[in-house]
C-alpha positions in Angstrom: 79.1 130.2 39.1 78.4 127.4 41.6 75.1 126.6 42.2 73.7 127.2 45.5 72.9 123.0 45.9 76.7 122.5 45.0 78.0 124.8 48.1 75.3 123.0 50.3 76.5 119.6 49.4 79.9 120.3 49.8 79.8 122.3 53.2 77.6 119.1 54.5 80.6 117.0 52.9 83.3 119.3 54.9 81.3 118.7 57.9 81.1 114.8 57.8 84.6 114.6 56.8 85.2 116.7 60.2 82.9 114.6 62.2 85.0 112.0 61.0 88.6 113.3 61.6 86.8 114.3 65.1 85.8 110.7 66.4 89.3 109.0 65.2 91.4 111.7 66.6 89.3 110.6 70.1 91.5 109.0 72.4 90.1 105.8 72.8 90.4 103.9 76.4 89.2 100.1 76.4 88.1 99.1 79.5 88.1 95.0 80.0 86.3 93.4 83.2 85.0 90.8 84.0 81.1 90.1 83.7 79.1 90.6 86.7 79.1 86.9 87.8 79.4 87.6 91.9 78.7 91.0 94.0 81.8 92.4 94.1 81.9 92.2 89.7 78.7 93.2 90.0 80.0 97.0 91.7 82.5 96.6 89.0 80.4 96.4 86.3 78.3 99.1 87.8 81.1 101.7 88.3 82.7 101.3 85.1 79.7 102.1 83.5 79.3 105.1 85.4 82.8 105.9 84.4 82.1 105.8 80.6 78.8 108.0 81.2 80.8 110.9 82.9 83.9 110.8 81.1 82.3 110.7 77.4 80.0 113.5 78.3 82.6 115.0 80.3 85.3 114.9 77.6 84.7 115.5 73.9 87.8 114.1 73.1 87.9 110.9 74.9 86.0 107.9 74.5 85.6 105.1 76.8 84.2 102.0 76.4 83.3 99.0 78.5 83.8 95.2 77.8 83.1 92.3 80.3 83.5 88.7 79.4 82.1 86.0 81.7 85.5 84.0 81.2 89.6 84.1 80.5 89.0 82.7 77.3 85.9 85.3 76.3 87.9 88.3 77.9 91.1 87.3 75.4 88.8 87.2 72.8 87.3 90.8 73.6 90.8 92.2 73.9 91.8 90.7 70.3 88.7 92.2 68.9 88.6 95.5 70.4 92.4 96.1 69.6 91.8 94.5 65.9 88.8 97.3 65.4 90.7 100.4 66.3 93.8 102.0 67.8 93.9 102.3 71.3 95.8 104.9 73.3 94.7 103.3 77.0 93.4 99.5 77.9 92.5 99.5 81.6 91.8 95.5 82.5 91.1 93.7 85.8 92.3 89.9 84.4 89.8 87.5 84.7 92.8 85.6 86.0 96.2 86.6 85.7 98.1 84.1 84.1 95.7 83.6 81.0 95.5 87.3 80.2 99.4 88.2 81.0 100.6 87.4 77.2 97.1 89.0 75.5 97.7 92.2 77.0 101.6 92.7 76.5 101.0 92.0 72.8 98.7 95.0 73.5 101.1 97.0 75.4 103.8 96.3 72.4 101.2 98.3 69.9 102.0 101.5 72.1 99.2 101.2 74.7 99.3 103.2 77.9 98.2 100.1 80.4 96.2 99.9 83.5 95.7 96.7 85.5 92.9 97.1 88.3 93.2 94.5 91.3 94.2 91.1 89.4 97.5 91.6 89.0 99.3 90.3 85.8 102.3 87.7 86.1 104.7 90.0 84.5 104.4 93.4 86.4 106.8 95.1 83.5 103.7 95.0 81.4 101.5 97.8 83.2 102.2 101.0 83.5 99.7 101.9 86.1 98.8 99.5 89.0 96.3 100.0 91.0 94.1 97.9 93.9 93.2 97.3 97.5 96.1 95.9 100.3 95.4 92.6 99.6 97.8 91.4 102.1 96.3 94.2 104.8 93.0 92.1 104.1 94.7 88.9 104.8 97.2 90.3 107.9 94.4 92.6 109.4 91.9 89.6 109.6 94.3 87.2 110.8 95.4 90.1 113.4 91.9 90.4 114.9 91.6 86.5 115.0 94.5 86.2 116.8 93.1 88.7 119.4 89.6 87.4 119.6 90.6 83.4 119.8 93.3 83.8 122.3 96.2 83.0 120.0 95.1 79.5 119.6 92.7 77.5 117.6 91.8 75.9 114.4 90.8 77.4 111.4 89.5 76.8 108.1 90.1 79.0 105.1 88.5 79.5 101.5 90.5 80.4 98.6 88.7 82.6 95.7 90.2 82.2 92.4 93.9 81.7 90.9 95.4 85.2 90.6 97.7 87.3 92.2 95.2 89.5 95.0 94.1 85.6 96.0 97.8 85.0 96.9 98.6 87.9 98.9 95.7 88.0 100.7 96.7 84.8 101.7 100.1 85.5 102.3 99.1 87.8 104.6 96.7 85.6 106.4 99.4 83.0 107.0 102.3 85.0 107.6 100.3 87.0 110.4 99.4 83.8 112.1 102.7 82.4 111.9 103.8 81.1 115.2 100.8 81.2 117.3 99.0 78.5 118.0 96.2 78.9 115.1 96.1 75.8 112.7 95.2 76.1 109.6 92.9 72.6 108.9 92.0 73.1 105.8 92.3 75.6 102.8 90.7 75.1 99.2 89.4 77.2 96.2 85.7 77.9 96.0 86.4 80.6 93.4 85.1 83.7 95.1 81.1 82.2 94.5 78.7 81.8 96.9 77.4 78.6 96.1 80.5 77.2 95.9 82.0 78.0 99.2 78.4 76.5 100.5 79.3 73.2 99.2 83.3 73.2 100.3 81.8 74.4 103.8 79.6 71.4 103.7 82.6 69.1 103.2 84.6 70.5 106.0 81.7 70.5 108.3 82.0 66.6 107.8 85.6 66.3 107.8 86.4 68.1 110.9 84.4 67.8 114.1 85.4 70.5 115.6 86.2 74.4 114.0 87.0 78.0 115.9 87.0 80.2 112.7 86.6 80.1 109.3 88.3 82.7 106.6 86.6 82.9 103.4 88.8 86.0 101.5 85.6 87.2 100.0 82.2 88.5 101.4 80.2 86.5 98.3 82.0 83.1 100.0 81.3 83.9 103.2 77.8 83.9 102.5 77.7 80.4 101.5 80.0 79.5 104.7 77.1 81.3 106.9 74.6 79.4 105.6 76.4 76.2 106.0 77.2 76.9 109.6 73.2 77.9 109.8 71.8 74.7 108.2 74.6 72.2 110.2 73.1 73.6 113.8 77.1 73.8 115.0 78.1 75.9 117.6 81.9 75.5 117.9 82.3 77.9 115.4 83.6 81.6 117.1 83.9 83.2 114.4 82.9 83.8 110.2 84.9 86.7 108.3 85.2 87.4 105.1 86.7 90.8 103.6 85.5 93.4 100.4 83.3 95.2 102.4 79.8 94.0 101.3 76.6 95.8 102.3 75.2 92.7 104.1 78.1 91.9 105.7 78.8 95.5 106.8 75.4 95.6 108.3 75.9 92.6 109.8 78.9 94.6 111.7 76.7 97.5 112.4 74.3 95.5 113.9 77.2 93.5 116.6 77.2 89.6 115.0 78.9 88.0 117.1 80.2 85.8 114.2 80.9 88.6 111.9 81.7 91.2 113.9 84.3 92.7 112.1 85.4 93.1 107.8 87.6 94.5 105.9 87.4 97.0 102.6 88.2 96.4 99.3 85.8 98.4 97.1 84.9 97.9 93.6 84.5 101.3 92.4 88.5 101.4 92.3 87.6 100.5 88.6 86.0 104.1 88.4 89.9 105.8 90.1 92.0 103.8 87.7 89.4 105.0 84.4 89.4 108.1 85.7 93.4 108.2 86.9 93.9 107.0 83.1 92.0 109.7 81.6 93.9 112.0 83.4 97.1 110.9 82.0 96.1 110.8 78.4 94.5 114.6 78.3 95.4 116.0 81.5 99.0 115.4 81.1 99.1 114.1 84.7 102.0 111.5 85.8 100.0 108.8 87.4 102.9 105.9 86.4 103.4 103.8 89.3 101.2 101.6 91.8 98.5 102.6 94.0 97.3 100.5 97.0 93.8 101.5 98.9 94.4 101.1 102.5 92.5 98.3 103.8 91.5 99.1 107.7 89.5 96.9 109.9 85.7 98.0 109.9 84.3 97.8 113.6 81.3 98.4 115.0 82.8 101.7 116.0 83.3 102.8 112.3 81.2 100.4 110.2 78.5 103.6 109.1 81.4 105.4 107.3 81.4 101.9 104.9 78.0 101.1 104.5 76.1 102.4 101.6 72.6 100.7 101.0 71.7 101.8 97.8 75.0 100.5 96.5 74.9 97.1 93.7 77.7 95.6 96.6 
């Protein structure tokens, strides 16, 4: 007869060994963003998170988890580890930049990965299976639009790139295509890499190369920070106008409250980290088709509608 300690050990046994089969039948979805280095990372950081925390107490079977790496080279690295430790049925990335992390991920995608790339699109688009981020060339166009209206048609400009990637050209494809045969000049138009401190330095610079500016573009609310306090610092007054585009709280409130400066901005939200996480979930449990590319409308925020954006308590 076995012995009542024998049973005991052996059921607890039979139970590990299901806890175990348990966790590595999980469906495991890496999510790779960058760290929170600027605002808008920041609210992508933030929603991620909150992705995880619903989803894995949401979902027995699925677990998510959350890597950000401050740099290309540190987000390869987190990929390479992360698909070395375990199989992985989803990766949902926003690139730190596009080109660096193109190759990484299709030698992921190669392993059988279902693939989601968030905003910074890759350079081969045959690599992802789901696409999903703001009109980046609405954020461009619809800004370039509104200067257009507000200047007259004429004017010169100065305009702040963010950082080498895909989102950074089409927002300024749209920008330049828009303008495109009236009688805005572009005078200048450099990289301060979508930070702050940065774009208050390249500001400086053209401040003192160009005596007189209508408008400046930075494509990104944490740039057009720095630009504001530029202008503020320098005393000019020739400048019209300041926009940027993401939809920062500041910068919405600055809206709400009629700067004459920024008196418009457009929307780009970070939490459409927490639509693709939760668009790729869907597809791995839910059996949902969600294949394809989705593009978040990016309408001018006025005055008129500016509330309907602005969320205080939010990180961004």
């Amino acid at each position: 007869m076995l012995s009542r300690k024998w049973i005991a050990a052996a059921a607890l046994g039979s139970l590990l060994l299901a806890g175990q089969a348990m966790a590595q039948d999980k469906k495991v979805v890496a999510v790779s963003i960058p760290a929170a280095d600027h605002g808008w990372t920041a609210g992508v950081v933030y929603h991620a998170q909150q992705a995880a925390k619903e989803i894995n107490a949401a979902f027995p079977g699925v677990e998510v988890v959350v890597k950000t790496s401050p740099s290309a080279a540190e987000q390869v690295s987190a990929l390479e580890d992360l698909s070395a430790s375990r199989k992985l049925d989803a990766l949902v990335i926003l690139p730190y930049s596009s080109e660096e992390l193109t190759q990484p991920v299709k030698a992921i995608k190669g392993a059988g990965t279902f693939i989601t790339v968030v905003d910074r699109g890759l350079t081969d688009s045959s690599i992802q299976d789901l696409y999903l981020a703001g009109d980046n060339i609405a954020v461009g166009s619809n800004t370039a639009k509104f200067m257009i209206d507000k200047l007259g048609g004429k004017g010169d400009l100065v305009v702040l790139r963010g950082i080498p990637t895909v989102i950074d050209d089409e927002r300024i494809k749209g920008f330049e295509d828009t303008i495109k045969g009236t009688g805005l000049k572009v005078l200048d138009l450099q990289y301060a890499h979508w930070n702050s401190d940065e774009a208050f330095k390249l500001m400086q610079d053209y401040l003192a190369k160009y005596p007189h500016i209508d408008a400046v573009w930075a494509n990104d609310d944490d740039m057009l920070l720095g630009v504001l306090e530029a202008v503020k610092q320098s005393g000019r007054t020739d400048i019209k106008l300041a926009l940027g585009g993401n939809g920062m709280k500041d910068i919405v409130k600055k809206v709400i409250d009629g700067d004459a400066m920024t008196p418009v901005e457009t929307p780009y939200p970070p939490s459409m980290i927490k639509t693709a996480i939760y668009m790729t979930v869907a597809n791995l449990i839910g059996q949902a088709p969600v294949r394809g590319t989705v593009k978040l409308d990016a309408p001018l925020i006025t005055q008129a509608n500016a509330k309907e954006y602005y969320f205080p308590d939010s990180p961004f």
